[in-house]
C-alpha positions as CSV (number, residue, x, y, z in Angstrom):
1,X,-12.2,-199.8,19.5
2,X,-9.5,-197.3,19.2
3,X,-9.8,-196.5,22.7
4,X,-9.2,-200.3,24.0
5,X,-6.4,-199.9,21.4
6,X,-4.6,-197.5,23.0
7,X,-5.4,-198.8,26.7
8,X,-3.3,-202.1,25.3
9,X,-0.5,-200.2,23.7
10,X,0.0,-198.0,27.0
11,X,-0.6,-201.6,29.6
12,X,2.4,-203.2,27.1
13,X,4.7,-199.8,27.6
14,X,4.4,-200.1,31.1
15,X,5.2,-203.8,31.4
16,X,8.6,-203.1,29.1
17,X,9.5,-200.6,31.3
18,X,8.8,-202.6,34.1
19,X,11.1,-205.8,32.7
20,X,13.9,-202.9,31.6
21,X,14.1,-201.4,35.1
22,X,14.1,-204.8,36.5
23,X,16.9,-205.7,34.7
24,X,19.0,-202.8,35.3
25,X,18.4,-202.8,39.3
26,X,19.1,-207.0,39.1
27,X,22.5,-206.0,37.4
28,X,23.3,-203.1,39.6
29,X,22.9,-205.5,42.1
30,X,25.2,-207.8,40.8
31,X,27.4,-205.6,40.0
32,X,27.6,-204.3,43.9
33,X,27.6,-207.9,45.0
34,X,30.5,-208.2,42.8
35,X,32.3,-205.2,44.4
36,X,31.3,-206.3,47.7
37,X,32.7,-209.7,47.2
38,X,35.8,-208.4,45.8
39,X,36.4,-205.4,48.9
40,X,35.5,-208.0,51.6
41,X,38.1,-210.9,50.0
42,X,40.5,-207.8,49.6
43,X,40.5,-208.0,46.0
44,X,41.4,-204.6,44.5
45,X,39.1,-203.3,40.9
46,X,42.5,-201.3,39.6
47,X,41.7,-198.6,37.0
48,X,45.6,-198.2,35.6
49,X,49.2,-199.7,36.6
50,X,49.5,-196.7,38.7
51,X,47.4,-198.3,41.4
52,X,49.7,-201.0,41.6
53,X,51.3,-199.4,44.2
54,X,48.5,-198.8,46.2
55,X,47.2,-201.7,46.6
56,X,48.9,-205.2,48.3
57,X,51.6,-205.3,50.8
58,X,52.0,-200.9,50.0
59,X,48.9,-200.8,51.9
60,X,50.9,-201.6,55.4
61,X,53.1,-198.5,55.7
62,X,56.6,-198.7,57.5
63,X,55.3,-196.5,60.2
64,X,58.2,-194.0,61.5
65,X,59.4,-191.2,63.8
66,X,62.3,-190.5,62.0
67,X,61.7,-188.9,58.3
68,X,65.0,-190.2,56.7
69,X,63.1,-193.2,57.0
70,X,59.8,-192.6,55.7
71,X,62.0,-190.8,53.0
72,X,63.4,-194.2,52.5
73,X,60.6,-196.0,51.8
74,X,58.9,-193.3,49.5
75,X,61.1,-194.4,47.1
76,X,60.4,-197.9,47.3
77,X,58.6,-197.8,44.4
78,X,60.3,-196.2,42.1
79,X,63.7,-198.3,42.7
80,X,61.8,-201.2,42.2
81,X,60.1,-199.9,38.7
82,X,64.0,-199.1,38.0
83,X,64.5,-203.0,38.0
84,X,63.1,-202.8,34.3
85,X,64.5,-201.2,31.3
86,X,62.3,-197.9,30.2
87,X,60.8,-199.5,27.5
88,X,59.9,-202.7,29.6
89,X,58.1,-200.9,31.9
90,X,56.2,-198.9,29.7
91,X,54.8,-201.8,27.4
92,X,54.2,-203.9,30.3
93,X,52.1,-200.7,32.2
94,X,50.3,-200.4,29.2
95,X,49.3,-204.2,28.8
96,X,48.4,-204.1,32.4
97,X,46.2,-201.1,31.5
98,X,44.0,-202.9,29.1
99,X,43.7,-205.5,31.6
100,X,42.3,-203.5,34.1
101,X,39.9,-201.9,31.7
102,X,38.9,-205.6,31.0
103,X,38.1,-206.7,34.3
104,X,36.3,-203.3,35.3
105,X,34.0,-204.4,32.1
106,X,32.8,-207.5,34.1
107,X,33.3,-206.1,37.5
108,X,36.0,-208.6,38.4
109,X,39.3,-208.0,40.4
110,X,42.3,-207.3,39.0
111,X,44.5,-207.7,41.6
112,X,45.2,-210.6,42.8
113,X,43.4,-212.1,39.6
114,X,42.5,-215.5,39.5
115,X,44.4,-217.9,37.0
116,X,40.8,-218.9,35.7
117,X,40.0,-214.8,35.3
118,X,43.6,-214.6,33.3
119,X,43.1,-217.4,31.1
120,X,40.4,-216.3,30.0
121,X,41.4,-212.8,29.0
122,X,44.3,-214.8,27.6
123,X,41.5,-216.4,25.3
124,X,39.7,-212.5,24.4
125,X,43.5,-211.3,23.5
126,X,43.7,-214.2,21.1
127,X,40.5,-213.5,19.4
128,X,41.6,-210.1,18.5
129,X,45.4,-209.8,17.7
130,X,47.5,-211.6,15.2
131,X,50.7,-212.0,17.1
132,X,51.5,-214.6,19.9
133,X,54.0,-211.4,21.4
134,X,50.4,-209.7,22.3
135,X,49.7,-212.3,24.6
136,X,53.2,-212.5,26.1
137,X,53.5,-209.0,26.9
138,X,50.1,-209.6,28.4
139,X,51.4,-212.8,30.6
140,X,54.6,-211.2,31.7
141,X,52.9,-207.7,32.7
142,X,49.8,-209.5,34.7
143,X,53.3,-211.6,36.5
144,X,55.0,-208.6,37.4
145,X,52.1,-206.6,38.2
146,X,51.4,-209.4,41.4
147,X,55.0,-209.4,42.3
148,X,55.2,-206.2,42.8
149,X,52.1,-206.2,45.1
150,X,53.1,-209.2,46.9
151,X,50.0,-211.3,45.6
152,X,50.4,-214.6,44.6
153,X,51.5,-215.0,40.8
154,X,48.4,-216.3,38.3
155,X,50.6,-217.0,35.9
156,X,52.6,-219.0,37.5
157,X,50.2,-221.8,37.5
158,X,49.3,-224.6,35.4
159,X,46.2,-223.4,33.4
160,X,47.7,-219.7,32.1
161,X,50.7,-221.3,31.1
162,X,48.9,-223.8,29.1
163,X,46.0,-221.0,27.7
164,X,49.0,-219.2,27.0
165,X,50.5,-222.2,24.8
166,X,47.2,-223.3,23.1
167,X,46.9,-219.6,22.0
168,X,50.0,-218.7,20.4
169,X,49.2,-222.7,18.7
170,X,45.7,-221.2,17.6
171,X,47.4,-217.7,16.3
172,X,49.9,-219.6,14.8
173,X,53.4,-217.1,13.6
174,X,53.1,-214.9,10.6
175,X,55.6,-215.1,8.4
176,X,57.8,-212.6,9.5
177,X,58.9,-209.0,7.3
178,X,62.4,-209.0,7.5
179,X,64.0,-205.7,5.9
180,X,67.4,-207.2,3.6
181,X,70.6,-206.6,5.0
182,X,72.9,-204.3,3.0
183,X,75.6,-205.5,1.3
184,X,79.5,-204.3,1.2
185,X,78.7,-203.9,-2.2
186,X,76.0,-201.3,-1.5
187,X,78.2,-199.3,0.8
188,X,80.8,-199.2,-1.9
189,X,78.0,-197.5,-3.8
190,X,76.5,-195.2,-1.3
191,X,80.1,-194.1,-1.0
192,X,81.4,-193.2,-4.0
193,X,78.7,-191.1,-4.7
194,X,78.5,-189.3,-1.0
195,X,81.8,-189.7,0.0
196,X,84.4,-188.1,-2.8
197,X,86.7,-185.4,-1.7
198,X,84.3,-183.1,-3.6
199,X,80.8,-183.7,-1.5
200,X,79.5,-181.8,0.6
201,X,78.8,-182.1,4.7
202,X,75.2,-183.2,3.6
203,X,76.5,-186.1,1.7
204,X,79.5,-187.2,3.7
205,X,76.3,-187.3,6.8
206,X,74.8,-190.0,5.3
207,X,78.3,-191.8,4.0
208,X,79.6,-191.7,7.9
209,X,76.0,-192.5,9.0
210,X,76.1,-196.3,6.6
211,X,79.6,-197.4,7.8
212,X,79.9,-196.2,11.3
213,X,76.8,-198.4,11.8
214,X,77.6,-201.0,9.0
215,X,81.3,-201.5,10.4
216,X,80.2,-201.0,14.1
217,X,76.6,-203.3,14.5
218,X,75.5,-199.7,15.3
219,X,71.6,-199.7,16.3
220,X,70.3,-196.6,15.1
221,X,69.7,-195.3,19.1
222,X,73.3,-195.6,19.3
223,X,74.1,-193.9,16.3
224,X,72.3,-190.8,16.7
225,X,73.5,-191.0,20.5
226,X,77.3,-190.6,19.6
227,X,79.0,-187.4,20.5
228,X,82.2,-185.9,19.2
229,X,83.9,-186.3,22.8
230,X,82.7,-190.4,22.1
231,X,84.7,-190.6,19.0
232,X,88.6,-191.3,19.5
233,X,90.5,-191.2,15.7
234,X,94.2,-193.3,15.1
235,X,96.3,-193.8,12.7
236,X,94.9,-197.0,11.6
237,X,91.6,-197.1,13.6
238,X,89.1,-195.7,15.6
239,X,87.0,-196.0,18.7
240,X,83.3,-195.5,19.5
241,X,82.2,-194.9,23.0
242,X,78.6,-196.3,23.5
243,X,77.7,-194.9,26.5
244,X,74.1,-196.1,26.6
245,X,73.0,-199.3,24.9
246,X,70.0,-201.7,24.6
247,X,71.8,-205.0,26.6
248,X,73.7,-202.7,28.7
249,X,71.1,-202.9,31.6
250,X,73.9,-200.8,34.2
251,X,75.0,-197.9,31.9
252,X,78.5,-199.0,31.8
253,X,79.3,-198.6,28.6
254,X,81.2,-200.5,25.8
255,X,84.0,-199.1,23.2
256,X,83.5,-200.2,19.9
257,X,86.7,-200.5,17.5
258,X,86.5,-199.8,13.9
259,X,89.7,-200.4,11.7
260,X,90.8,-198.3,8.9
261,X,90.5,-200.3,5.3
262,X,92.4,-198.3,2.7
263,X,89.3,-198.3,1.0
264,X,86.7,-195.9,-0.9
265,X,84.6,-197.4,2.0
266,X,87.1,-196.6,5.1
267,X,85.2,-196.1,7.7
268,X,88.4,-194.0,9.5
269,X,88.6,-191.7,6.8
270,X,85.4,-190.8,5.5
271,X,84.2,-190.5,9.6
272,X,87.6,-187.6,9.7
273,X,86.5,-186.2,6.5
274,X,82.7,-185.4,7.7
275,X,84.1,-184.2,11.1
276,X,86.3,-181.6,9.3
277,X,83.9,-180.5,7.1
278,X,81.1,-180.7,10.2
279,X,83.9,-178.6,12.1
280,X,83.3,-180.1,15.7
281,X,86.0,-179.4,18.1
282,X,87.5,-183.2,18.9
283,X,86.2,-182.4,22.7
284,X,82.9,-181.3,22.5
285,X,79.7,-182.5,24.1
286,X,77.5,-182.1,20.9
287,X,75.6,-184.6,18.3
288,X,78.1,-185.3,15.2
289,X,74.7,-186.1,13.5
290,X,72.1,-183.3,13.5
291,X,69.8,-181.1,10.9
292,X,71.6,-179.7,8.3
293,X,70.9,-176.4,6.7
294,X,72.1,-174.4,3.9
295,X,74.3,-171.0,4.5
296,X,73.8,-168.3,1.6
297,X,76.7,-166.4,3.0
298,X,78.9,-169.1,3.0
299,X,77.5,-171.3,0.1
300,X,77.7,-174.3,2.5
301,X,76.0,-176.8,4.2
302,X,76.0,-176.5,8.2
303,X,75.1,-178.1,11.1
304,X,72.3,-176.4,13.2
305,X,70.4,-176.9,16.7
306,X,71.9,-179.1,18.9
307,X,69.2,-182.0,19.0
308,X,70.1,-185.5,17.1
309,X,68.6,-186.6,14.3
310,X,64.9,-188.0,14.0
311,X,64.8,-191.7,13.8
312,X,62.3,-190.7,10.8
313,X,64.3,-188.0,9.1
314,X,67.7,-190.7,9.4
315,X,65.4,-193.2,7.7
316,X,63.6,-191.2,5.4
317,X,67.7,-190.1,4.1
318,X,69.1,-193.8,3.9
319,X,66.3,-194.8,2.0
320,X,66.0,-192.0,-0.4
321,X,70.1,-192.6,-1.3
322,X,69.5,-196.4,-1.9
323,X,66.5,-195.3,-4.0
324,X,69.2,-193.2,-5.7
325,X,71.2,-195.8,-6.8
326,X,68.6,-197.8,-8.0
327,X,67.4,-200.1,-4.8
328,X,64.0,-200.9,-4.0
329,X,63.5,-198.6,-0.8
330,X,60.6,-201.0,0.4
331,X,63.4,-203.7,1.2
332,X,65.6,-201.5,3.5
333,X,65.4,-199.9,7.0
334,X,67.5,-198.6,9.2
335,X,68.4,-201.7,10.7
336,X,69.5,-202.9,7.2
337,X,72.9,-201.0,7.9
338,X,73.5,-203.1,11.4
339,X,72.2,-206.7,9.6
340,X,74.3,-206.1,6.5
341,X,77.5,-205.4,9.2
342,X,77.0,-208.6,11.2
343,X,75.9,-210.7,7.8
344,X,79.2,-210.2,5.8
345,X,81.2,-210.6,9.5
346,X,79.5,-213.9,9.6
347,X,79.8,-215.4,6.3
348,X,83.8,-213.7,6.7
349,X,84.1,-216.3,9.5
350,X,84.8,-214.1,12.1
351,X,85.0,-215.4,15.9
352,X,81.6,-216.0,17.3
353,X,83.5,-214.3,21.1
354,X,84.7,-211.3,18.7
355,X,81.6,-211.0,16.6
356,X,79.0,-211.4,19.5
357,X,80.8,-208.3,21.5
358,X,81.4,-206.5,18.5
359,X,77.6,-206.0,18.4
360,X,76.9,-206.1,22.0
361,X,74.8,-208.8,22.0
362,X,73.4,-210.4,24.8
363,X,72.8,-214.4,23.3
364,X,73.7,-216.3,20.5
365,X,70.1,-216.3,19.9
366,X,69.7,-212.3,19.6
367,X,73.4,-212.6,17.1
368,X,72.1,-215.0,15.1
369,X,69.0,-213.5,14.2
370,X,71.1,-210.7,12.2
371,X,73.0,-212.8,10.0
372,X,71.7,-214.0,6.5
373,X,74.2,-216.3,5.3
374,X,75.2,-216.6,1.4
375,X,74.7,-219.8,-0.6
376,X,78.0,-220.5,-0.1
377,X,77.8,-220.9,3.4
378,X,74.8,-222.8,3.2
379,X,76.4,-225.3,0.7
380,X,79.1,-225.3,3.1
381,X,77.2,-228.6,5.3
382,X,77.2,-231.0,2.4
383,X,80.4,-230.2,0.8
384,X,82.0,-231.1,4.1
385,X,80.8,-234.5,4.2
386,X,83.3,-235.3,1.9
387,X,81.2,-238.1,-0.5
């Protein structure tokens, strides 16, 4: 009995292992007629946005005698990743990635995708993120991606652009987690604490730091980015040379000017205080805002190494000052400074022209999205209908 037993048990092994390796050769199978089908209808299975360029119309080379030429179209690529900002291109490489990675998982092409293959990893991204950007990013990195190759656009047809509709409907938009703006009121606090004629250079830092960005819109890339040579001081104002920012896609440049206000809060004055106390030579190449250490020889703060500050470090100072003077820090970011700037310009009634190239921004879209207005200016509307 025990032998017929085993006899079974060893007959039912076999048969599993004959189902399992039958499976495994029917799905390699597949998965070669897949890759098959895809090499013989020129379809490319990419592994990473590198292979972009590899692939499409850069598989016909401009063939050459002459190596200025072939020099020439070497760089064909790059110039045309230059076409997007550095950021741009490195989101939508990464969101291209993790499409690649998800048609490799099912052995379908990549590029050229199908609109059908696109909507439906259109449908997987909505099932596991929580923001409708995710699937953006997604669309406009799968669009650029073809472009480049000279393939057909997916996404320019009729069923993405409606997957891509019915999923930011089925996400639906998180209320979003605005940091407050900072008031005048709170500069006029941070200042005459860090600001007096008695502070020292690691004070006055943080003092220039809040108005130079709360009187100049300053994002804090630009902030950290300004050089002593960038900084012209008058009598009755100053100028900021911004010689790389976020909407200025050619590197032109913009000046930013920054009146003087007689006040505790005047920008001018406590901006020439710190650069005295900083002692930076009015034509030098360096950061105005770097570490700070302590001297024992001297008993003073100075500034050391020549790198700018961390975006963490500025944020981790600004916060810990408004903590300081008895703020939530939890409400606040960097970005607080630029908002509170472009908040009290708005509910001042500044020019929209003045305001909007003030903060170097691009649309009135982009502008408005800075400015919390005060319940005066939203009682404004029905006062003015004058019943």
């Amino acid at each position: 009995m025990l032998y017929l037993t085993v006899i079974c048990i060893y007959y039912i092994l076999n048969m599993l292992t004959i189902c399992f390796l039958s499976i495994m050769v029917i799905t390699s199978i597949r998965e070669i007629e897949l890759r098959c089908f895809n090499v013989l209808n020129g379809n490319v299975l990419l592994k990473s946005f590198s292979d972009v360029f590899n692939s499409g119309k850069w598989k016909s080379t401009w063939i050459s005698s002459r190596q200025e030429f072939r020099d020439l179209s070497d760089r064909l690529p790059d110039f045309c990743l230059y076409s997007k900002a550095d950021n741009t291109r490195k989101k939508y490489s990464g969101a291209f990635n993790r499409f690649c990675k998800w048609c490799l998982n099912f052995g379908i092409s990549s590029l050229p995708a199908s609109d059908y293959n696109v909507s439906l990893y259109f449908i997987h991204l909505s099932d596991n993120c929580t923001s409708g950007s995710t699937i953006d990013e997604a669309f406009y990195a799968i669009s650029w991606a073809h472009r480049l190759s000279g393939f057909p656009d997916p996404c320019s047809s009729f069923l993405p652009t409606s997957i891509r509709e019915g999923c930011h409907r089925s996400i639906g938009h998180q209320k979003s987690n605005k940091k407050e703006p900072i008031s005048p009121d709170i500069i006029k606090n941070i200042c005459m604490l860090y600001a007096s004629d008695t502070c020292s250079l690691l004070d006055l830092r943080i003092s220039c730091m809040c108005v130079l960005s709360f009187f100049g819109f300053l994002r804090f890339s630009e902030l950290v980015s300004l050089k002593r040579s960038d900084i012209k001081i008058f009598d009755n104002y100053l100028t900021l040379f911004i010689q790389k920012s976020k909407t200025d896609r050619y590197k032109q440049g913009s000046t930013v000017y920054i009146s003087a206000t007689g006040l505790v809060t005047c920008p001018v004055a406590v901006t020439k205080r710190y650069l005295e106390k900083a002692n930076i030579a009015a034509c030098s190449d360096e950061f105005i805002f770097r570490s700070i250490s302590y001297c024992k020889s001297s008993h003073s703060y100075v500034l050391r190494g020549h790198k700018c500050l961390s975006y963490t470090r500025a944020r981790e100072i600004l916060l810990s000052v408004l903590e300081s003077i008895g703020l939530d820090r939890r409400n606040f970011g960097l970005h607080s400074l630029r908002a509170g700037g472009a908040t009290a310009a708005a509910n001042a009634g500044i020019c929209d022209r003045l305001f909007k190239k003030h903060g170097r921004w691009r649309s009135d879209s982009a502008k408005d999205g800075y400015v919390k207005e005060d319940l005066q200016q939203n009682l404004l509307v029905t006062k003015g209908l004058g019943i």
